[in-house]
C-alpha positions as CSV (number, residue, x, y, z in Angstrom):
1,X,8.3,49.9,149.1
2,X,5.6,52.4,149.8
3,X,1.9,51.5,148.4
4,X,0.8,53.8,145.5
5,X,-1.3,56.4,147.0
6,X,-5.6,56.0,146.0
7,X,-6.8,59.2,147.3
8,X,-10.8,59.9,147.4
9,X,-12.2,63.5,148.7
10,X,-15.7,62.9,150.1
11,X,-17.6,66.2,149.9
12,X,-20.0,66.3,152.5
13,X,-23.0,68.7,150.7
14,X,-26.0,67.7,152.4
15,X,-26.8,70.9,154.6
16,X,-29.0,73.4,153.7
17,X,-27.4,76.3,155.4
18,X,-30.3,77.6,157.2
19,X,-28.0,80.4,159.0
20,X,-27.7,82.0,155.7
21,X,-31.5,82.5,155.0
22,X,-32.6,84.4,153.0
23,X,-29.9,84.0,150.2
24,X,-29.6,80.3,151.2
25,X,-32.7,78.0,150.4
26,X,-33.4,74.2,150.4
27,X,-32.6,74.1,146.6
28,X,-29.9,77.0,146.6
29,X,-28.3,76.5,150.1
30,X,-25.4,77.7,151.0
31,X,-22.1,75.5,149.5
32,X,-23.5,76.1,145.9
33,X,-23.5,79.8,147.1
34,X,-20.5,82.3,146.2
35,X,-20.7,83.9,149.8
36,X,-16.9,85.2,149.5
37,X,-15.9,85.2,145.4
38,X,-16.9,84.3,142.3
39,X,-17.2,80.6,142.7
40,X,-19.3,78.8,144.7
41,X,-18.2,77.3,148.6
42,X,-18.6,73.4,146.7
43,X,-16.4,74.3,143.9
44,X,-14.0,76.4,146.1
45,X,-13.7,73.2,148.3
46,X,-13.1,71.6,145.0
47,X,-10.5,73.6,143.7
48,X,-7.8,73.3,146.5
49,X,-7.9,69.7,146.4
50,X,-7.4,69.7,142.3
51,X,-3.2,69.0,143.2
52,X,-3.9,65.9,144.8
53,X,-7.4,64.3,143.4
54,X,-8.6,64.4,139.9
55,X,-12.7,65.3,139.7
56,X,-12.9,61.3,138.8
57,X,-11.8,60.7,142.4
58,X,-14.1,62.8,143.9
59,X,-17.6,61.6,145.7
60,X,-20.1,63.9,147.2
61,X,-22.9,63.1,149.5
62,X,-25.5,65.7,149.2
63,X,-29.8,65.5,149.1
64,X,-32.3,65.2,146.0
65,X,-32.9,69.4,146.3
66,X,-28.8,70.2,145.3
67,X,-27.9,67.4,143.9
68,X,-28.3,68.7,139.8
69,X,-27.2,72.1,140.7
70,X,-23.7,70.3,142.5
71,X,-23.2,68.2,139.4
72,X,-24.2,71.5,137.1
73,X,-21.2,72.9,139.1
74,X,-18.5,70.1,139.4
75,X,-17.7,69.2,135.8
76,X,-15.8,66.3,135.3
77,X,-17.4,64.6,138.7
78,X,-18.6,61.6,137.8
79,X,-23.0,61.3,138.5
80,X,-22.4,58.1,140.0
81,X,-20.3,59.9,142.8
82,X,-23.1,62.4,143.5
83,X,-25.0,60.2,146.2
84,X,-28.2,61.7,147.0
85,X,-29.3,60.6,150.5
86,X,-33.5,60.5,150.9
87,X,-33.2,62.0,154.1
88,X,-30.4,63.4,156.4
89,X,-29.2,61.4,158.6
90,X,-26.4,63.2,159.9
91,X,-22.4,62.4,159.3
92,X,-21.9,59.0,160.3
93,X,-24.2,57.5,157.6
94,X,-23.2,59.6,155.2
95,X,-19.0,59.1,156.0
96,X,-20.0,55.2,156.8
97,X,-21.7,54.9,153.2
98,X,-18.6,56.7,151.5
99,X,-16.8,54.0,152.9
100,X,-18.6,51.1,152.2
101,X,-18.9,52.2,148.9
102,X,-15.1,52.4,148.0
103,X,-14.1,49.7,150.4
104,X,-15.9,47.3,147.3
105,X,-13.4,49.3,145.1
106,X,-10.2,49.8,147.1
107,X,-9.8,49.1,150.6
108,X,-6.6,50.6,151.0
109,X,-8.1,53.9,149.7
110,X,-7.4,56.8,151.6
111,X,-10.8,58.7,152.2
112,X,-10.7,62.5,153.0
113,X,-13.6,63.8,154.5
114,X,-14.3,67.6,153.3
115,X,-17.2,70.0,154.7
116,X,-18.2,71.5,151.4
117,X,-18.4,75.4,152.8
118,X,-15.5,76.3,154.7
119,X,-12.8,78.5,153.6
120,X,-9.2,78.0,153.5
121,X,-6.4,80.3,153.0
122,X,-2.5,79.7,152.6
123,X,-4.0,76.9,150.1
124,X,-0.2,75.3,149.8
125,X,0.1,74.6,153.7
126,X,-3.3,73.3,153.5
127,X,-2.0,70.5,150.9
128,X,1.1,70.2,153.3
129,X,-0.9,69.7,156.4
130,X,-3.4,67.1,154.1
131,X,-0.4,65.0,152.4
132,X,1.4,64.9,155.6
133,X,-2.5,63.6,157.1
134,X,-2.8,60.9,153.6
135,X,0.6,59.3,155.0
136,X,-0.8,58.9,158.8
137,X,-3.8,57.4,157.7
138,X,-2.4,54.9,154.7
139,X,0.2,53.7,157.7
140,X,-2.3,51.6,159.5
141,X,-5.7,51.7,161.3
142,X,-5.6,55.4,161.9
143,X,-7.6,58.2,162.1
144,X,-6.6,61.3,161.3
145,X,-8.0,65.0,162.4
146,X,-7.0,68.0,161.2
147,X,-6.9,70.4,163.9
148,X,-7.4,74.6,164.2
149,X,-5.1,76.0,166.9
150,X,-7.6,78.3,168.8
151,X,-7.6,81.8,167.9
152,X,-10.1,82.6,170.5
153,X,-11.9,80.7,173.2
154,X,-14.7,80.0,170.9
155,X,-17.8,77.8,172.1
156,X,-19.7,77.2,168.6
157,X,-16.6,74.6,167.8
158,X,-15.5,71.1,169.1
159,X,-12.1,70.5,170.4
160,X,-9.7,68.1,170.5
161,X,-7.5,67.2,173.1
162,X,-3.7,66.4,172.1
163,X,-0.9,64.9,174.1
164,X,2.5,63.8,172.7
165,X,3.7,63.9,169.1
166,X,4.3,60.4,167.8
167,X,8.0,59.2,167.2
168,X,8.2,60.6,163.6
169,X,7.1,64.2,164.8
170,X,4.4,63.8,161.8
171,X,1.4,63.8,163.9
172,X,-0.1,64.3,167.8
173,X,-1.7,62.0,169.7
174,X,-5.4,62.9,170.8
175,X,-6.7,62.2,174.2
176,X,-10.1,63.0,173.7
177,X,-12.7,64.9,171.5
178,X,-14.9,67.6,173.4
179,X,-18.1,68.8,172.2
180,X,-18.5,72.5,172.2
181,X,-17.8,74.1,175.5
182,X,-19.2,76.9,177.6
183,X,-17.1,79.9,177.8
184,X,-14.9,79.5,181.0
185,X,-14.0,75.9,179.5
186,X,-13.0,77.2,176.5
187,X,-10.6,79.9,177.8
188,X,-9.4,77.0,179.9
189,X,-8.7,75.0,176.3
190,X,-6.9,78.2,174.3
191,X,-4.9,78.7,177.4
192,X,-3.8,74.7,178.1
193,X,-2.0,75.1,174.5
194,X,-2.4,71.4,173.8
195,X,-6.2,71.8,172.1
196,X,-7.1,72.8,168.9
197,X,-10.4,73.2,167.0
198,X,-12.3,70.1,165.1
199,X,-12.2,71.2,161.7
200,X,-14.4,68.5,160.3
201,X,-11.6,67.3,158.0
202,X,-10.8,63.8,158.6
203,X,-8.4,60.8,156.6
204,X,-9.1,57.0,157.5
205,X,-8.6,54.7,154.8
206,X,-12.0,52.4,153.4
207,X,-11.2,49.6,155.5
208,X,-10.8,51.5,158.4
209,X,-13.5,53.5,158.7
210,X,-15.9,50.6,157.6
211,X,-14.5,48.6,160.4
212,X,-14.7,51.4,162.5
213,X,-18.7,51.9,161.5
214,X,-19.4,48.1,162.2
215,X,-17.3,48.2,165.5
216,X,-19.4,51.3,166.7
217,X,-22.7,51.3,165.1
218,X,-23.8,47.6,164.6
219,X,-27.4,48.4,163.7
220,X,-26.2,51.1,161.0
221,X,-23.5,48.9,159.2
222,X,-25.3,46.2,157.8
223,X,-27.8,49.1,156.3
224,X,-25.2,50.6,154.8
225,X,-23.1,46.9,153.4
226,X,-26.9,46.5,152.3
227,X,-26.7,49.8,150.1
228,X,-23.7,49.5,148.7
229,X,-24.4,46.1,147.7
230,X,-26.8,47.5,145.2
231,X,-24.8,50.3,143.8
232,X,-24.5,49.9,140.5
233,X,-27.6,48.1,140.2
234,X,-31.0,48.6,138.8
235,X,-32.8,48.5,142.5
236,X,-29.9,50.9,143.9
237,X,-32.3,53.7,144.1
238,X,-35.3,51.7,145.7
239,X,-32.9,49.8,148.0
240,X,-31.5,53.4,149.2
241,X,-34.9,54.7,149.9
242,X,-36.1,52.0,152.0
243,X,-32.6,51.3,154.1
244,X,-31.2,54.8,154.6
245,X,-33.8,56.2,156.9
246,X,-33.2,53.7,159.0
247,X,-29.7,54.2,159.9
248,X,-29.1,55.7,163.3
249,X,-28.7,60.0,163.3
250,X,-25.6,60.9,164.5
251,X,-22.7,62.5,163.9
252,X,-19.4,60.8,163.1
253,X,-17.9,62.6,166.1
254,X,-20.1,60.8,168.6
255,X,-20.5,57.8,166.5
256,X,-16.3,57.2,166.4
257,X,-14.5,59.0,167.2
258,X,-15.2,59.9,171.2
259,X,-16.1,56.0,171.4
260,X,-12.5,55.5,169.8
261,X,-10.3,58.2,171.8
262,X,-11.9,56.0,175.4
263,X,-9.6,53.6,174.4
264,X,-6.4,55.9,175.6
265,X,-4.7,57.8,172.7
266,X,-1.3,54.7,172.0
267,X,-4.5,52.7,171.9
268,X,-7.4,54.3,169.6
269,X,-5.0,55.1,166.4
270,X,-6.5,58.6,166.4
271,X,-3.9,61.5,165.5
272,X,-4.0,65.1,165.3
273,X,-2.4,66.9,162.0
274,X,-1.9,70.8,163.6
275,X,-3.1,73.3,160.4
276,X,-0.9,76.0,160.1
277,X,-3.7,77.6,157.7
278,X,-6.3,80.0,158.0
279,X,-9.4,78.8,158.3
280,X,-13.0,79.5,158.8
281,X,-16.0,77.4,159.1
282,X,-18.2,80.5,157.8
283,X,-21.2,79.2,160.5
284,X,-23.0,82.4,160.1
285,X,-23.5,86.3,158.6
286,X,-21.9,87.0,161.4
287,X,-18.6,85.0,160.8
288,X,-18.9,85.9,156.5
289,X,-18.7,89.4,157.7
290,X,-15.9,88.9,160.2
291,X,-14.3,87.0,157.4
292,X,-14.1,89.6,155.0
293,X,-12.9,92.2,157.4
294,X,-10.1,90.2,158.4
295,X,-9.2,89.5,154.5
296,X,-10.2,92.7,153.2
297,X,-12.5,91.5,150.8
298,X,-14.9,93.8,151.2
299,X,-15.1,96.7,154.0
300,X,-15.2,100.6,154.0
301,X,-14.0,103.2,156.4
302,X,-16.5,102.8,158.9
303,X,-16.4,98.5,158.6
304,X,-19.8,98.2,156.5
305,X,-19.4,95.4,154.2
306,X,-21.6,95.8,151.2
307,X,-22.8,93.5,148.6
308,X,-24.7,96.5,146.7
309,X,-25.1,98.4,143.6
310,X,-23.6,101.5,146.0
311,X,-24.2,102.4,149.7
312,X,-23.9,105.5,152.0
313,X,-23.2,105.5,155.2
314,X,-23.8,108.5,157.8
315,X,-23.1,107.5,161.1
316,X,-23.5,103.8,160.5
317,X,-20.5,101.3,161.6
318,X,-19.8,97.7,161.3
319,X,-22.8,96.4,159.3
320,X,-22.9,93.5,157.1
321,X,-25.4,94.4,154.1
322,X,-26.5,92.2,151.0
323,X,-28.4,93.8,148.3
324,X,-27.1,93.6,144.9
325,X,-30.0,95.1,142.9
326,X,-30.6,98.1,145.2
327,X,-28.8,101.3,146.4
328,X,-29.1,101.1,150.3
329,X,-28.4,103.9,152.5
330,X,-27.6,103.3,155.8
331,X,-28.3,106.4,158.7
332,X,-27.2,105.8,162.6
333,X,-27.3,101.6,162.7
334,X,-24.6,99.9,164.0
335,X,-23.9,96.0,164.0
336,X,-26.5,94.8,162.0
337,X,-26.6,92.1,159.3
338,X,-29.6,93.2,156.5
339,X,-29.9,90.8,153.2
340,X,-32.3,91.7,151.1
341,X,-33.1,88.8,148.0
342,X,-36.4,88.8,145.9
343,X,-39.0,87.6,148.3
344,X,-37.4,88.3,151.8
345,X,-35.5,90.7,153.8
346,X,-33.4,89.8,156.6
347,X,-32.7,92.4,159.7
348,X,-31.0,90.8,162.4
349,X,-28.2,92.0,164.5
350,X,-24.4,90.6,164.1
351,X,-24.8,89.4,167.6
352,X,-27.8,87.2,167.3
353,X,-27.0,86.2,163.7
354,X,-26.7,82.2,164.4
355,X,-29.9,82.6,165.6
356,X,-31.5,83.3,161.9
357,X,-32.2,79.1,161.2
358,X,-35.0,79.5,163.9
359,X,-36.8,81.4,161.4
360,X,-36.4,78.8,158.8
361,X,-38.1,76.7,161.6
362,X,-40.6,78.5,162.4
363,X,-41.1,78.7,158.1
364,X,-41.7,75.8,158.0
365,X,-43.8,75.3,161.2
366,X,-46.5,77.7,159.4
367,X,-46.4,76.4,156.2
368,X,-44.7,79.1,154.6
369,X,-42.6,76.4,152.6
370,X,-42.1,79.1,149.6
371,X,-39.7,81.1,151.6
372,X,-37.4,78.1,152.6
């Protein structure tokens, strides 16, 4: 008889979204944003997972700046799930302390790691693709991916290498997980047909990704079994601020899963669910406004998208503009990205748009803190 499924989303909301400056900001960043619709990327990621998890099941790991303006936005999530971390320290802590923390409560859980500001269409084959994921993952020691099949040779993702489908036909076996490629590489990838994007989306049950943390990151485990120790103690907070920074800074990609796919893909447990929905990982302006083209969201004739109180356009194509409390006129400008909030105005063009966090750097670097 099949185990009662325990399902827990862990919301990953610790970024701050410095691509998206100047409408994204240390304590406004860019998953409590509504970049694409009424509600914000956080509650969006919320939403679609409402069918299978209940806002009681839900834990999000986020920082001290977003964490009341998260909770302000989640109703129903409990505040003991909102786990402010005192400093980033990249995925594998924060996926690793997720674990820890409901392997003490269930260690058959099934955890489902969410980035908190992507977007997802064809929402149903989404909760196809995930349900289809939850049973991988509660079979055994597995790890479970959900893979993008390549629309482009795109360098700004990872990829993941697949061979054979397992015996069931429920999942594919991954060879290997490749950091983001340079361009000939990842024509190579689109055109091998076997490799498909890393979403970020991954299922492991408690015990397995705790095992997996203290298998791969010995110094960082007994940190974390040292933090969740204390939760629900009076010294949690005090214990979390001394341990956390401590832990090692790296991803969960590097941390696990490349150490775990070495071990040949019948041996490492790690599968591959291929998504058969749209996606978008909304990295940049330049992605939002490709976004909303492709959707038609927003657009007119000449493929301006405009967040205005009214625009014109005279001989002016393919620009992505943000000014809600403004008319803006646009005259012979092609390709650019302008966002205009009430302390800052960014002109940049489309093409150099993931470059706009180096002026959050350089921000900060000259002590202009108020404008981050």
């Amino acid at each position: 008889m099949p185990k009662p499924m325990d399902f827990r989303p862990v919301i990953l909301a610790g970024g701050s979204g410095t691509r998206f400056w100047p409408r994204s900001r240390r304590a406004h960043a860019k998953q409590v944003l509504a970049l694409d619709g009424e509600r914000s990327m956080i509650q969006q990621t919320v939403e679609r997972l409402k069918p299978i998890a209940t806002p009681e099941q839900i834990w999000v790991i986020t920082n001290e700046y977003l964490a009341h303006e998260i909770a302000d936005q989640l109703e129903g999530v409990p505040a003991s799930q909102i786990i402010q971390e005192p400093v980033a320290r990249n995925t594998a802590p924060a996926c690793g302390l997720a674990a820890f923390l409901i392997e003490r409560q269930n260690p058959d859980a099934v955890l489902g790691i969410f980035p908190s500001d992507h977007v997802i269409a064809d929402e149903p084959r989404f909760l196809k693709a995930l349900q289809k994921g939850i049973a991988v993952a509660q079979a055994g020691e597995n790890i479970v991916v959900l893979g993008i099949e390549p629309t482009r040779a795109e360098t700004g993702y990872g990829y993941i290498e697949t061979t054979d489908f397992t015996r069931d036909d429920s999942a594919l076996h991954v060879r290997r997980f490749i950091e983001k490629p340079n361009q000939n590489r990842a024509e190579e990838f689109v055109a091998a047909g076997n490799y498909y994007w890393n979403s970020g989306m991954f299922l492991w049950s408690a015990r397995t990704l705790a095992n997996a943390v203290r298998e791969h990151l010995p110094e960082t485990a007994p940190l974390l079994e040292r933090i969740a120790a204390a939760s629900g103690t009076p010294e949690f907070e005090e214990v979390f601020r001394e341990v956390y920074p401590k832990c090692e800074n790296i991803s969960v990609d590097y941390a696990v899963l490349e150490p775990r796919s070495a071990k040949g893909e019948h041996l490492s447990h790690l599968y591959c669910i291929p998504a058969e929905f749209s996606w978008n990982d909304l990295g940049s302006w330049a992605s939002l406004y490709e976004y909303q083209i492709e959707t038609r969201l927003r657009g007119d004739a000449e493929g301006n998208v405009t967040d205005t109180k009214g625009h014109m356009a005279l001989d002016a194509v393919n620009n992505y503009v943000y000014s809600p409390n403004k008319f803006v006129a646009l005259v012979g400008v092609k390709n650019l990205v302008i966002v205009n909030t009430g302390d800052a105005l960014l002109i940049a063009h489309r093409d150099h748009s993931q470059d706009v966090g180096k002026i959050v750097k350089e921000l900060g670097i000259t002590g202009r803190t108020e404008l981050i």
